[in-house]
PDB file of N, CA, C and O in Angstrom:
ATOM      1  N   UNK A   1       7.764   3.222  19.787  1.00  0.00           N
ATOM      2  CA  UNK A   1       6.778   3.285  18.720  1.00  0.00           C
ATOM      3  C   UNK A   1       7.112   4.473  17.816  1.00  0.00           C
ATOM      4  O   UNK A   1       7.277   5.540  18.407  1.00  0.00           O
ATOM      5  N   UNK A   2       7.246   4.470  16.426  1.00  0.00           N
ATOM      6  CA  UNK A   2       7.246   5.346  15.426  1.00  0.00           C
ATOM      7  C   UNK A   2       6.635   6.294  15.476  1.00  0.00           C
ATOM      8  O   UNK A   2       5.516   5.912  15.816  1.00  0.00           O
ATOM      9  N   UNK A   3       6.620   7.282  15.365  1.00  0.00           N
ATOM     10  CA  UNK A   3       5.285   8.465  15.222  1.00  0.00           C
ATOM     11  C   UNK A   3       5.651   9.423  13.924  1.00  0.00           C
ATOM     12  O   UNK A   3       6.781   9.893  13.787  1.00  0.00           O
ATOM     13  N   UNK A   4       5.250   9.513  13.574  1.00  0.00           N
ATOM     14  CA  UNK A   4       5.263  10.661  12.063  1.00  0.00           C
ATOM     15  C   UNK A   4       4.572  11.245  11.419  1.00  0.00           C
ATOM     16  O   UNK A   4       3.456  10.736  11.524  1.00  0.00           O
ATOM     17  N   UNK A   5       4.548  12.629  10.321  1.00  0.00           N
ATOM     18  CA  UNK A   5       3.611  12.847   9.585  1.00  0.00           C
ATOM     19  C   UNK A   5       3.904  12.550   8.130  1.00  0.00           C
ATOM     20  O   UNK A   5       5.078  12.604   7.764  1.00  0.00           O
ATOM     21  N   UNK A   6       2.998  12.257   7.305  1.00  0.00           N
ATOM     22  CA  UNK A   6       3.294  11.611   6.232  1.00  0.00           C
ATOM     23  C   UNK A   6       1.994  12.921   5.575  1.00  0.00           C
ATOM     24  O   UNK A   6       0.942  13.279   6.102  1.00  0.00           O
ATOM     25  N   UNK A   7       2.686  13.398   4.154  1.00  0.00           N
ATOM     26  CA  UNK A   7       2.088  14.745   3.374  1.00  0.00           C
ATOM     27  C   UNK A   7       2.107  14.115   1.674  1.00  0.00           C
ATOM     28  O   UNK A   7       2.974  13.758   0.877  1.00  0.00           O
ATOM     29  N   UNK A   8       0.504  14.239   1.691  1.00  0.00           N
ATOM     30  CA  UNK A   8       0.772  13.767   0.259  1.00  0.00           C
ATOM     31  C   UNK A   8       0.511  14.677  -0.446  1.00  0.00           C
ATOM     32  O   UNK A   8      -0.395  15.437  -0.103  1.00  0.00           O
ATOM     33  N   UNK A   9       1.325  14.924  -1.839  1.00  0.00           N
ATOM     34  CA  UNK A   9       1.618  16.387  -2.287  1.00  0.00           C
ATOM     35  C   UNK A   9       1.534  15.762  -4.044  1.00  0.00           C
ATOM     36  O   UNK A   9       2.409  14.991  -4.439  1.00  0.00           O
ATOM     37  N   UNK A  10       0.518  16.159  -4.867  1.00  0.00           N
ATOM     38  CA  UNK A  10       0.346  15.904  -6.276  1.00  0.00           C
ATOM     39  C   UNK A  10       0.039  17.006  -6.742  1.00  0.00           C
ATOM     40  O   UNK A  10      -1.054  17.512  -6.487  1.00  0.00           O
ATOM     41  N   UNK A  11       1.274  17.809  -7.798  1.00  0.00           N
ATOM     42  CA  UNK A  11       1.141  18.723  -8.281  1.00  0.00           C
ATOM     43  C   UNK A  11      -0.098  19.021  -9.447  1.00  0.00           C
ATOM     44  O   UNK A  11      -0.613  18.130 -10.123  1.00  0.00           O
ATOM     45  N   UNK A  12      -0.347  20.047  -9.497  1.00  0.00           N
ATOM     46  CA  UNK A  12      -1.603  20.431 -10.837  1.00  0.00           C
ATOM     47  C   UNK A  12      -0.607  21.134 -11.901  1.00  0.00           C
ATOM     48  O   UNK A  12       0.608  21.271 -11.762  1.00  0.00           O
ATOM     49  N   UNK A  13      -1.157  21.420 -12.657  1.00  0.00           N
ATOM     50  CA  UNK A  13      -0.955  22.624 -14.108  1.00  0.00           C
ATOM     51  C   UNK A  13      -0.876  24.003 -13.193  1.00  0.00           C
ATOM     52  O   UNK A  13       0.162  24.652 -13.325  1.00  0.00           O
ATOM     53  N   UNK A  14      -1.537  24.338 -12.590  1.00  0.00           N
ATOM     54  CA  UNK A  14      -1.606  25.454 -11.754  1.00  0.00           C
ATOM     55  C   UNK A  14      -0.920  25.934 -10.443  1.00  0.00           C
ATOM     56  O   UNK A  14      -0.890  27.137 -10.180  1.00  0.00           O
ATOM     57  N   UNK A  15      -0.310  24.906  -9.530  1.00  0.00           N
ATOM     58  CA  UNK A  15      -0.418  24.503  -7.968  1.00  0.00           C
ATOM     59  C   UNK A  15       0.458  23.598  -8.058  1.00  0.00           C
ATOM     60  O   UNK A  15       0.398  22.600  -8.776  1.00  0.00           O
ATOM     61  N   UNK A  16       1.815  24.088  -6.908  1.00  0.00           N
ATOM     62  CA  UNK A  16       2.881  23.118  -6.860  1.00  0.00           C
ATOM     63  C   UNK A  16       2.670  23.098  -5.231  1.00  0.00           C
ATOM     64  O   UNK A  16       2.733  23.901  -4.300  1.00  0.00           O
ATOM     65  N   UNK A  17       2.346  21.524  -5.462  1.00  0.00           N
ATOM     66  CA  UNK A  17       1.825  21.145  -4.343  1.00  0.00           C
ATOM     67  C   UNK A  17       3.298  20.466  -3.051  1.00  0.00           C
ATOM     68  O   UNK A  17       3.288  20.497  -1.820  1.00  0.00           O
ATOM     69  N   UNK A  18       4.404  19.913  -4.023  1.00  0.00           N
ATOM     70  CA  UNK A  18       5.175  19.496  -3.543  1.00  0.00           C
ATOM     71  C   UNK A  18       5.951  20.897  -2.644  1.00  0.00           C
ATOM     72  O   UNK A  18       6.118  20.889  -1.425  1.00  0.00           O
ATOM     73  N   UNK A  19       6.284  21.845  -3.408  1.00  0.00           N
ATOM     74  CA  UNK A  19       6.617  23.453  -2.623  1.00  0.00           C
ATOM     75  C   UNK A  19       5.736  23.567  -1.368  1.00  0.00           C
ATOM     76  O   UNK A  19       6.331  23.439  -0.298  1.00  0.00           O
ATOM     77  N   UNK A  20       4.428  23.786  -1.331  1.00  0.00           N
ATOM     78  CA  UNK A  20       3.639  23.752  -0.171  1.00  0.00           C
ATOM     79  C   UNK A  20       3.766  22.756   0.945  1.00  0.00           C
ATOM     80  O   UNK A  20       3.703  23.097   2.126  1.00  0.00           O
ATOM     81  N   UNK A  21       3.971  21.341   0.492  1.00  0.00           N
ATOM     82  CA  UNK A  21       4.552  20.414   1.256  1.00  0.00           C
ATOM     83  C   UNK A  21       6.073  20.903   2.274  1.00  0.00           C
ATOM     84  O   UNK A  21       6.269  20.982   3.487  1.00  0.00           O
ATOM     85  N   UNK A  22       6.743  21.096   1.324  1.00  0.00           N
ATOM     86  CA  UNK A  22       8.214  21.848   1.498  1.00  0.00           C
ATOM     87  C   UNK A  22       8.009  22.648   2.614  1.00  0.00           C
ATOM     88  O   UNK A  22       8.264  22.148   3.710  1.00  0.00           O
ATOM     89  N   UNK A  23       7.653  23.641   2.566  1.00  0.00           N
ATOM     90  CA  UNK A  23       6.870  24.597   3.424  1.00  0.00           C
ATOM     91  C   UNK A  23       6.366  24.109   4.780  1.00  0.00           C
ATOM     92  O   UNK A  23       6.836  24.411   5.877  1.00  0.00           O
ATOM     93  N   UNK A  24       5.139  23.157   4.477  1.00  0.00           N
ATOM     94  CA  UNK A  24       4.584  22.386   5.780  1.00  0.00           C
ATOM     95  C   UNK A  24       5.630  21.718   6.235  1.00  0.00           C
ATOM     96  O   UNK A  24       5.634  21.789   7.464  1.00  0.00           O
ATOM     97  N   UNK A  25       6.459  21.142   5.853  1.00  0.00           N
ATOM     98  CA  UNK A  25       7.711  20.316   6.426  1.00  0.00           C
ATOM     99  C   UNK A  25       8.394  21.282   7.228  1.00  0.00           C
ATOM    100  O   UNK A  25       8.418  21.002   8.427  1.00  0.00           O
ATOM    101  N   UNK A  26       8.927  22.291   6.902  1.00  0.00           N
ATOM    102  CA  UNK A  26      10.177  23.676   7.486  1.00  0.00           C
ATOM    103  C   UNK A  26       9.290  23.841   8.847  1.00  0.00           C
ATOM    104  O   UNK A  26       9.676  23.483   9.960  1.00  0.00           O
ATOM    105  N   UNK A  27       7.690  24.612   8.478  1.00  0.00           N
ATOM    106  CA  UNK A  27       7.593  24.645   9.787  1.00  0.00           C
ATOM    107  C   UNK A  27       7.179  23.941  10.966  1.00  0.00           C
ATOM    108  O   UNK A  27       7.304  24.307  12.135  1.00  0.00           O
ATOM    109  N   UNK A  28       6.418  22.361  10.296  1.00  0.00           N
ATOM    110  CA  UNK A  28       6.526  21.576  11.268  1.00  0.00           C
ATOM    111  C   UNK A  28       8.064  21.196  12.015  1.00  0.00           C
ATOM    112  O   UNK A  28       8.026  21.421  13.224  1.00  0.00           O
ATOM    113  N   UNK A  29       9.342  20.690  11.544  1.00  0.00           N
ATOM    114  CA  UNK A  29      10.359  20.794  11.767  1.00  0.00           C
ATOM    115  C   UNK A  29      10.483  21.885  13.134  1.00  0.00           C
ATOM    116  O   UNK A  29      10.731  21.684  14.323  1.00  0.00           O
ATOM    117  N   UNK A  30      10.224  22.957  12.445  1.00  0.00           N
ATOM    118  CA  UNK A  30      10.760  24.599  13.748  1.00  0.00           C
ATOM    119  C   UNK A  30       9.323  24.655  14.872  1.00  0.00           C
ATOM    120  O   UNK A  30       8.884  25.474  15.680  1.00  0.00           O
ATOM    121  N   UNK A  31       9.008  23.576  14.487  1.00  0.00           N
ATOM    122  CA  UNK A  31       7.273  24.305  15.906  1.00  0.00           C
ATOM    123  C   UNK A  31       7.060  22.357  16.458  1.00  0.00           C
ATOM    124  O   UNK A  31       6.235  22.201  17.359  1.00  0.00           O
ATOM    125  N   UNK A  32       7.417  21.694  16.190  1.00  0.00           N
ATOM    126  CA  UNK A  32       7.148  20.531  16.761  1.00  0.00           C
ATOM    127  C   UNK A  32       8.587  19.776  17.491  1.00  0.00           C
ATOM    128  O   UNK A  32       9.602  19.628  16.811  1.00  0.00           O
ATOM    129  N   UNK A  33       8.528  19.354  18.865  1.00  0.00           N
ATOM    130  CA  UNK A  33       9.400  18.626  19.339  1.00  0.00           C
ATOM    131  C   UNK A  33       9.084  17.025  19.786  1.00  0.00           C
ATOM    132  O   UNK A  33       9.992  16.199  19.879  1.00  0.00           O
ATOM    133  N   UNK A  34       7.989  16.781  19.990  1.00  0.00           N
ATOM    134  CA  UNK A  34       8.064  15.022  19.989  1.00  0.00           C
ATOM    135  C   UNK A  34       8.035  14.460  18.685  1.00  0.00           C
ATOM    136  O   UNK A  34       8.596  13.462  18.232  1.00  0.00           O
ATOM    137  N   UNK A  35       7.095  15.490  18.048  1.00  0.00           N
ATOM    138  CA  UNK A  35       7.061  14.207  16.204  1.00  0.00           C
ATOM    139  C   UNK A  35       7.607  15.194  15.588  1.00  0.00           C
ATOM    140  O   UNK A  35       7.073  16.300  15.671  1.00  0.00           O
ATOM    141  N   UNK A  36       8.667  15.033  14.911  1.00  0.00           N
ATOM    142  CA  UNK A  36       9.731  15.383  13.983  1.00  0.00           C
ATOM    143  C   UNK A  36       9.708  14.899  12.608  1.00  0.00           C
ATOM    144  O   UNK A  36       9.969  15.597  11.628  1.00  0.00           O
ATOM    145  N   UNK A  37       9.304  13.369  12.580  1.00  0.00           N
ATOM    146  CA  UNK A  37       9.771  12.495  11.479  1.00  0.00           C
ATOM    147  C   UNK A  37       8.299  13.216  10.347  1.00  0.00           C
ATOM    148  O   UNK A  37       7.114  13.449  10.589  1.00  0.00           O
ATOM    149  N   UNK A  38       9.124  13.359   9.158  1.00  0.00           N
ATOM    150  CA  UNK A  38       7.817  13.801   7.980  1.00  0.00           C
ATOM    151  C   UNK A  38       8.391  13.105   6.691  1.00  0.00           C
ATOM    152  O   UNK A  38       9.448  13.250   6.077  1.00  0.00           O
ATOM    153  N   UNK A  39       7.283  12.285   6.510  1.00  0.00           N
ATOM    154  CA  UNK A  39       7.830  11.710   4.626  1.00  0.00           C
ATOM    155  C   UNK A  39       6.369  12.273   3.619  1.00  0.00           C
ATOM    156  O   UNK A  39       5.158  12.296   3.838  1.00  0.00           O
ATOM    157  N   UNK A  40       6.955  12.548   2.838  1.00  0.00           N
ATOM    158  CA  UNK A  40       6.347  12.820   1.423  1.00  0.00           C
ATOM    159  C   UNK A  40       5.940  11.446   0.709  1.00  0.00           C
ATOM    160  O   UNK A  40       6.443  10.323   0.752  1.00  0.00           O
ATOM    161  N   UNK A  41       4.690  12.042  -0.049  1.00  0.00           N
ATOM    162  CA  UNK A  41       4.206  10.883  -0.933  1.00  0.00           C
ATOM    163  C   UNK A  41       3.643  11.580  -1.766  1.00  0.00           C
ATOM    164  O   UNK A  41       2.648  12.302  -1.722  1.00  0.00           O
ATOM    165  N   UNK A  42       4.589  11.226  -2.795  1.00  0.00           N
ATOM    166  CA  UNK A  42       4.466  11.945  -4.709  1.00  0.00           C
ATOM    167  C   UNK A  42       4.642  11.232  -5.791  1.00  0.00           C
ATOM    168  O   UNK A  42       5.025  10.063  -5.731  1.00  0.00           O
ATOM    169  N   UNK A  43       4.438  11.718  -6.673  1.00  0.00           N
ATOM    170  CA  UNK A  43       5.083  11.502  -8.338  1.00  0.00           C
ATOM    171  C   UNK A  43       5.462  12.414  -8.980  1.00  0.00           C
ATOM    172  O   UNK A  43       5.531  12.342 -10.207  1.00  0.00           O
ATOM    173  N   UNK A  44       5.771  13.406  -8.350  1.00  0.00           N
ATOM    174  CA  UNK A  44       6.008  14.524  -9.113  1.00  0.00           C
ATOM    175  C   UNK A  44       7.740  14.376  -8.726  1.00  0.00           C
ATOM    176  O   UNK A  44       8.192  13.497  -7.992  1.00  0.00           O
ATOM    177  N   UNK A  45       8.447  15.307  -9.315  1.00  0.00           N
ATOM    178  CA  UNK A  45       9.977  15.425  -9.172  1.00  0.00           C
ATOM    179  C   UNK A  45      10.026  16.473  -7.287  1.00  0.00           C
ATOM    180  O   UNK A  45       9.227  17.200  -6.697  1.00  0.00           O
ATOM    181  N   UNK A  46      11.016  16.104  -7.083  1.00  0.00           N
ATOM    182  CA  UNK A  46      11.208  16.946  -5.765  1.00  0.00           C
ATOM    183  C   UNK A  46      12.622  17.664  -5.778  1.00  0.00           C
ATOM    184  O   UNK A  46      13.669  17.025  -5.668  1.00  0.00           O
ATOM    185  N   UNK A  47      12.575  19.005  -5.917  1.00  0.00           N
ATOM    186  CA  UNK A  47      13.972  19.331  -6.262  1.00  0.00           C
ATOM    187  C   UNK A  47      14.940  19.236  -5.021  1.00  0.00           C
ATOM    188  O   UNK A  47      14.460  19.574  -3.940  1.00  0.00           O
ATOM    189  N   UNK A  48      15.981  18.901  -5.051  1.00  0.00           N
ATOM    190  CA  UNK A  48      17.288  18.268  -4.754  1.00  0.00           C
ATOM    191  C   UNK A  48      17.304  19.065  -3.477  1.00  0.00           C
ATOM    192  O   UNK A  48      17.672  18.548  -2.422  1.00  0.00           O
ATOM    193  N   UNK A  49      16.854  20.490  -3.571  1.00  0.00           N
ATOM    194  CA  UNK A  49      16.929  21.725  -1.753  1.00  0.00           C
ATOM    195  C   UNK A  49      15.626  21.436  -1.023  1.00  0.00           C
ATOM    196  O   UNK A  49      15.390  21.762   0.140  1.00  0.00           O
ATOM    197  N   UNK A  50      15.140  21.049  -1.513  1.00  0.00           N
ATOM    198  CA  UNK A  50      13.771  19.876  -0.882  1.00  0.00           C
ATOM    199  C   UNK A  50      14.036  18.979   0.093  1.00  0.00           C
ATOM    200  O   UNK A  50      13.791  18.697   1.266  1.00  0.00           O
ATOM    201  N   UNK A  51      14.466  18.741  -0.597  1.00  0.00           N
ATOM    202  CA  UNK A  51      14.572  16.749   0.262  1.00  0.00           C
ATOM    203  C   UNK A  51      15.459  16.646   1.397  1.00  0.00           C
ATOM    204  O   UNK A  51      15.609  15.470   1.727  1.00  0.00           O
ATOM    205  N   UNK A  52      16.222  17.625   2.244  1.00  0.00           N
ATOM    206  CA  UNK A  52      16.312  17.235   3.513  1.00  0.00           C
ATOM    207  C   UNK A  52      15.665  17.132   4.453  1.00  0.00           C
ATOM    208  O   UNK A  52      15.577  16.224   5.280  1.00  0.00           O
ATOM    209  N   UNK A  53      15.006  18.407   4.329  1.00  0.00           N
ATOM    210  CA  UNK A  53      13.450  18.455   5.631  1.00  0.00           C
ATOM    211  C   UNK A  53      12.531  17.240   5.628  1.00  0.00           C
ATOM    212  O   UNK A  53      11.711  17.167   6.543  1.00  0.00           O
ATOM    213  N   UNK A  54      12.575  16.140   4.576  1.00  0.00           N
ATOM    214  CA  UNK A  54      11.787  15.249   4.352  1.00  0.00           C
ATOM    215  C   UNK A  54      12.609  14.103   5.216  1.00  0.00           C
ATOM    216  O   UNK A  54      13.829  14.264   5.255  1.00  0.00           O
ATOM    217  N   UNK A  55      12.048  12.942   5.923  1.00  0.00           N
ATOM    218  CA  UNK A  55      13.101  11.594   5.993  1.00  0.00           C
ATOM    219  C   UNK A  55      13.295  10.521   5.120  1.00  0.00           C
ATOM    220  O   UNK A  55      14.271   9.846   4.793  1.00  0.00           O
ATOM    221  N   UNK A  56      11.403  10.552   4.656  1.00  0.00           N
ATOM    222  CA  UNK A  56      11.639   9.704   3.520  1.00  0.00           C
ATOM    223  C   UNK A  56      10.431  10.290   2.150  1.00  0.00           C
ATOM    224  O   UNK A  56       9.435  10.949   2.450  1.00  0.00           O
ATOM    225  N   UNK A  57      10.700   9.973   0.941  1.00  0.00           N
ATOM    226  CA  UNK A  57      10.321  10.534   0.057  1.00  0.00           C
ATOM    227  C   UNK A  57       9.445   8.716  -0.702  1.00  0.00           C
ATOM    228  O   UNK A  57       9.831   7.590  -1.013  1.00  0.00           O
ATOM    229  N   UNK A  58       8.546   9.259  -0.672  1.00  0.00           N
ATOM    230  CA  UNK A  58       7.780   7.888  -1.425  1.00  0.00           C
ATOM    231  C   UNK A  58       7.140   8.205  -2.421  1.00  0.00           C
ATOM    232  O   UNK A  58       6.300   9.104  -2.452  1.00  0.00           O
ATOM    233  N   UNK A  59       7.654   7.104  -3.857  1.00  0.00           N
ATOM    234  CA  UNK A  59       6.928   7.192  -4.703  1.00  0.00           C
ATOM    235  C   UNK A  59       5.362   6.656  -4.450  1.00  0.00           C
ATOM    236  O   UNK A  59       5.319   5.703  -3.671  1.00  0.00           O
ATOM    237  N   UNK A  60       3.766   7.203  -5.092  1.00  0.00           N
ATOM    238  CA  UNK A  60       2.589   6.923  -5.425  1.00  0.00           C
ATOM    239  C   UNK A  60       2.598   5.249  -5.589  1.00  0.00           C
ATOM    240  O   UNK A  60       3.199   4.845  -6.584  1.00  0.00           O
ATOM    241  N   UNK A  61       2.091   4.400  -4.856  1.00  0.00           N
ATOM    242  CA  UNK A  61       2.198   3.095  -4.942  1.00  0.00           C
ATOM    243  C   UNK A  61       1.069   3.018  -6.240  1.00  0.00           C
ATOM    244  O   UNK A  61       0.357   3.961  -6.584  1.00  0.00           O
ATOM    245  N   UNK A  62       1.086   1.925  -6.745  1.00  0.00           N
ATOM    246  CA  UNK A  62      -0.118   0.817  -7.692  1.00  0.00           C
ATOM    247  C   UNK A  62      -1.063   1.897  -8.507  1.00  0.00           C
ATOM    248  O   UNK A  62      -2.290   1.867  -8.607  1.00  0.00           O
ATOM    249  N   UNK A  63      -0.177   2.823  -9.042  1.00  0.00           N
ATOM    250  CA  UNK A  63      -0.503   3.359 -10.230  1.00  0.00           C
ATOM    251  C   UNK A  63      -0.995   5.120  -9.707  1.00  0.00           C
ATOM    252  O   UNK A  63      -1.218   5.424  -8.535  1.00  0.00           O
ATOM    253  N   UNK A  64      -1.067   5.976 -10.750  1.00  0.00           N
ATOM    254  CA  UNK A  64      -1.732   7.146  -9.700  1.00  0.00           C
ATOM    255  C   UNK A  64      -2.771   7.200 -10.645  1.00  0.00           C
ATOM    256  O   UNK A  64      -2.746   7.326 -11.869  1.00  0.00           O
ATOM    257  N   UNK A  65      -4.186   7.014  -9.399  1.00  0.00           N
ATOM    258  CA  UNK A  65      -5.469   7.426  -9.402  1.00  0.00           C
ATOM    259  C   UNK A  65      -6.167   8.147  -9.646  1.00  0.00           C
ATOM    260  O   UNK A  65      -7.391   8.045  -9.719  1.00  0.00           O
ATOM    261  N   UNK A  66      -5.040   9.622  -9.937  1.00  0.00           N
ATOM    262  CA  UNK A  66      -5.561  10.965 -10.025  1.00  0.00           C
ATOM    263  C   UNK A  66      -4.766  11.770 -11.028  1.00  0.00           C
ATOM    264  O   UNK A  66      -4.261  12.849 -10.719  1.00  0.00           O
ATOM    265  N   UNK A  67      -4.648  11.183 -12.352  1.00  0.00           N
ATOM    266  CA  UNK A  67      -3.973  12.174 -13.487  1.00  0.00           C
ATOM    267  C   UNK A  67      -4.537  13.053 -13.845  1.00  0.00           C
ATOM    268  O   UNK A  67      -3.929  14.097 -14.080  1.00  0.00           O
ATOM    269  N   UNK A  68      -6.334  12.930 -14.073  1.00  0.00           N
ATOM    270  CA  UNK A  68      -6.784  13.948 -14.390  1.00  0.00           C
ATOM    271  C   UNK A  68      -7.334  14.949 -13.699  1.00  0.00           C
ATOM    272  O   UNK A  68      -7.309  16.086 -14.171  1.00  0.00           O
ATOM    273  N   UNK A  69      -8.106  14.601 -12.077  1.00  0.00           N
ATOM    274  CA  UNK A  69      -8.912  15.330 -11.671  1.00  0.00           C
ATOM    275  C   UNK A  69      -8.113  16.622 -11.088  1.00  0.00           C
ATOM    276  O   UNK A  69      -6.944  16.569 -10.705  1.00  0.00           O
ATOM    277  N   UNK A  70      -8.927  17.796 -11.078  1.00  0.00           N
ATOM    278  CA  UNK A  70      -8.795  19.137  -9.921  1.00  0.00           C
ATOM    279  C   UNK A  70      -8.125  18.495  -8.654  1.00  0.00           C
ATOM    280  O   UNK A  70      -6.928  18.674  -8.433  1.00  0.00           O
ATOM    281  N   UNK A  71      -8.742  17.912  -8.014  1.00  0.00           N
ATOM    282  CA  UNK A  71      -8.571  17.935  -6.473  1.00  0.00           C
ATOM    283  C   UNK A  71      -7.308  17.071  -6.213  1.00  0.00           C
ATOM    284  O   UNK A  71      -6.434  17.575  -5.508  1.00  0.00           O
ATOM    285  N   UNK A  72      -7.102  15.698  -6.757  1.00  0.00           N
ATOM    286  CA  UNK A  72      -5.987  15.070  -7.107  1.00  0.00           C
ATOM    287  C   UNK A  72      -6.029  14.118  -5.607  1.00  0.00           C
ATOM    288  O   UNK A  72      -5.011  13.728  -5.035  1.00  0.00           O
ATOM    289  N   UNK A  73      -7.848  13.779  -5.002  1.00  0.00           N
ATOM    290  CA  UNK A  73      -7.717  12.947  -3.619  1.00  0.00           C
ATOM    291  C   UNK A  73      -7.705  11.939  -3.763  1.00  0.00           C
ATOM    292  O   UNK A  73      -7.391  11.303  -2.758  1.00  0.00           O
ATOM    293  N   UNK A  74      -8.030  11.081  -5.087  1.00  0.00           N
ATOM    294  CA  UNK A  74      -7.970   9.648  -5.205  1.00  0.00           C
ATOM    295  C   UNK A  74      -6.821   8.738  -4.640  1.00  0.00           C
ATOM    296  O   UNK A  74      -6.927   7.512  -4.694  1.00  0.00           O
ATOM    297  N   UNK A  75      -5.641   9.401  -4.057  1.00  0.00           N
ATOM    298  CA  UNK A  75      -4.667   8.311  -3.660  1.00  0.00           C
ATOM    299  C   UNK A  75      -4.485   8.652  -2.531  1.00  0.00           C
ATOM    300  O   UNK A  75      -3.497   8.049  -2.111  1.00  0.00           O
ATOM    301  N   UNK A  76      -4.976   9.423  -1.648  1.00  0.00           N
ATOM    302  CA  UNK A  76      -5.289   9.623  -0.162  1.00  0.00           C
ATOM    303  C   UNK A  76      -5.139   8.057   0.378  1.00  0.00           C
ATOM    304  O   UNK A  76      -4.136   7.754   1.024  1.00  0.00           O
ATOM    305  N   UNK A  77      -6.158   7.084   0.096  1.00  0.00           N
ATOM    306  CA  UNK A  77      -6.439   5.753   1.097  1.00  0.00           C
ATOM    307  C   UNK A  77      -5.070   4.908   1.057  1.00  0.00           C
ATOM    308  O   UNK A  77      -4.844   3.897   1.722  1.00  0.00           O
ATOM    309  N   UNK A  78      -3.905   5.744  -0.175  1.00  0.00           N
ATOM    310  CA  UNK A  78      -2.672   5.050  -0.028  1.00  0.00           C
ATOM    311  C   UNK A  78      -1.995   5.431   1.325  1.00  0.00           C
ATOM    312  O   UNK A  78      -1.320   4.568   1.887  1.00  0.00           O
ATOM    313  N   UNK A  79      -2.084   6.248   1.693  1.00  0.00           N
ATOM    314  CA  UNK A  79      -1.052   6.774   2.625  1.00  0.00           C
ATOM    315  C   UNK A  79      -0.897   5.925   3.535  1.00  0.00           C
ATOM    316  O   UNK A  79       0.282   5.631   3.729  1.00  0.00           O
ATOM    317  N   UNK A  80      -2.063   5.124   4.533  1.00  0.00           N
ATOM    318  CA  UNK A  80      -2.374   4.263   4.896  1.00  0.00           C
ATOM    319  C   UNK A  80      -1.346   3.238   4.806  1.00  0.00           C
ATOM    320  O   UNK A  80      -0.742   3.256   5.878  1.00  0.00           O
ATOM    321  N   UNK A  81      -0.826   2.286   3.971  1.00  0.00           N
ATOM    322  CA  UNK A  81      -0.524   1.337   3.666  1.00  0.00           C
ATOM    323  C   UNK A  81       1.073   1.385   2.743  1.00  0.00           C
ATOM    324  O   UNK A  81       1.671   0.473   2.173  1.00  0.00           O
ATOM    325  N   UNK A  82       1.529   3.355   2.951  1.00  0.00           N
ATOM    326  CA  UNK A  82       2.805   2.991   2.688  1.00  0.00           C
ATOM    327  C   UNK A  82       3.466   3.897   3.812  1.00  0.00           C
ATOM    328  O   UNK A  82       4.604   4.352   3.701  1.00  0.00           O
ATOM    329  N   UNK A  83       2.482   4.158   5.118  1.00  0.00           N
ATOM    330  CA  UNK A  83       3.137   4.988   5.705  1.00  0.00           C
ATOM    331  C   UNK A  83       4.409   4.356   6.517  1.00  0.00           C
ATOM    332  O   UNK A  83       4.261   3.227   6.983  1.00  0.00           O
ATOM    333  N   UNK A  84       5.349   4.869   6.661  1.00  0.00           N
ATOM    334  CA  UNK A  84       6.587   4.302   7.549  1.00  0.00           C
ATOM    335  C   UNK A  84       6.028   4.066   8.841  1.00  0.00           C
ATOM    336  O   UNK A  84       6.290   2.998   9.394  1.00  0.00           O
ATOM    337  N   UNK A  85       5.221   4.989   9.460  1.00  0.00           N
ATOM    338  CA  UNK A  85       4.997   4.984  11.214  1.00  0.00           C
ATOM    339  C   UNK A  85       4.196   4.235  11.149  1.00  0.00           C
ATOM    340  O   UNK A  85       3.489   4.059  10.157  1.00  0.00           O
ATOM    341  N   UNK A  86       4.100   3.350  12.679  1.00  0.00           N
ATOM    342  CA  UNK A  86       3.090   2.868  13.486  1.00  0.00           C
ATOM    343  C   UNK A  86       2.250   4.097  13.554  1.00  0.00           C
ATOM    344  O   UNK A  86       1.303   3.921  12.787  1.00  0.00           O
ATOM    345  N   UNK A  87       2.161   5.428  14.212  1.00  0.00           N
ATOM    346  CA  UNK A  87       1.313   6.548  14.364  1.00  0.00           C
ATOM    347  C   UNK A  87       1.829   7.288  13.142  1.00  0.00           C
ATOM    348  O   UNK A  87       2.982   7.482  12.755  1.00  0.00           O
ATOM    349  N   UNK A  88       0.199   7.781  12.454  1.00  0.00           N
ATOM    350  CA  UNK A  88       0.656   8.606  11.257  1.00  0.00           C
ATOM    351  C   UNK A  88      -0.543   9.434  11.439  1.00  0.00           C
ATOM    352  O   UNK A  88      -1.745   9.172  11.487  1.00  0.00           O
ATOM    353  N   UNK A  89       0.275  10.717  11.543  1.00  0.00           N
ATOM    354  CA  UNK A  89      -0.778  12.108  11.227  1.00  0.00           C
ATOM    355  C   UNK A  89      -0.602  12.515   9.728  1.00  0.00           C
ATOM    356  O   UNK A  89       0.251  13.113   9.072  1.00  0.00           O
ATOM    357  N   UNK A  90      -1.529  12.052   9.545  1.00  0.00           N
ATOM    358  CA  UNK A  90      -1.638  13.017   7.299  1.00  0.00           C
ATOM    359  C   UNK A  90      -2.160  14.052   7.333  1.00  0.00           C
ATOM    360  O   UNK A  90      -3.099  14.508   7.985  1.00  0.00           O
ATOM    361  N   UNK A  91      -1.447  14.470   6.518  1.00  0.00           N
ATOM    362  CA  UNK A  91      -1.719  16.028   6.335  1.00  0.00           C
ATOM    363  C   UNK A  91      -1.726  16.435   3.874  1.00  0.00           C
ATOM    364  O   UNK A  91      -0.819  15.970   3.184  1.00  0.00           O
ATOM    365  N   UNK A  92      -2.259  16.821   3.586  1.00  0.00           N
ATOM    366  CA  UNK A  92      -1.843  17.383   2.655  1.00  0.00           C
ATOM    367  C   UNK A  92      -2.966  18.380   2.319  1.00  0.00           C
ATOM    368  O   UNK A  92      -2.845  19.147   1.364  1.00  0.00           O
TER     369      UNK A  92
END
């Protein structure tokens, strides 16, 4: 059975959310040994020294929900339904 964490990361004007992701990835990676596997779920760009700690990188399915608001939770109930794992711990 799959197990993974899946981090959904939508940057603001203020708050780079994908970096913080980055971050949560490094040290889940160095402090976890049964669940390893972590994919991202964005629309924002992910720079190129990013994206190994990740396994898989997913674009925002069926439009993004949240261009304008502060909090940016409207596409939370996606994670759900594009996560890779059978078991998915979300985190963002």
């Amino acid at each position: 059975m799959s197990k993974g964490f899946v981090v959904l990361a939508q940057n603001t004007k203020t708050i780079d959310y994908v970096k913080q992701a980055y971050a949560l990835a490094l040290s889940i990676k160095n402090t976890q040994k049964t669940v390893t596997k972590i994919s991202l779920v964005t629309n924002d760009p992910v720079p190129l020294h990013y994206k190994h700690v990740f396994d898989k990188i997913i674009e925002i399915p069926w439009g993004d929900l949240a261009t304008n608001p502060t909090w940016k939770i409207e596409n939370r109930w996606k994670i759900f339904h594009v996560s890779p794992y059978e078991e998915t711990i979300v985190l963002d």
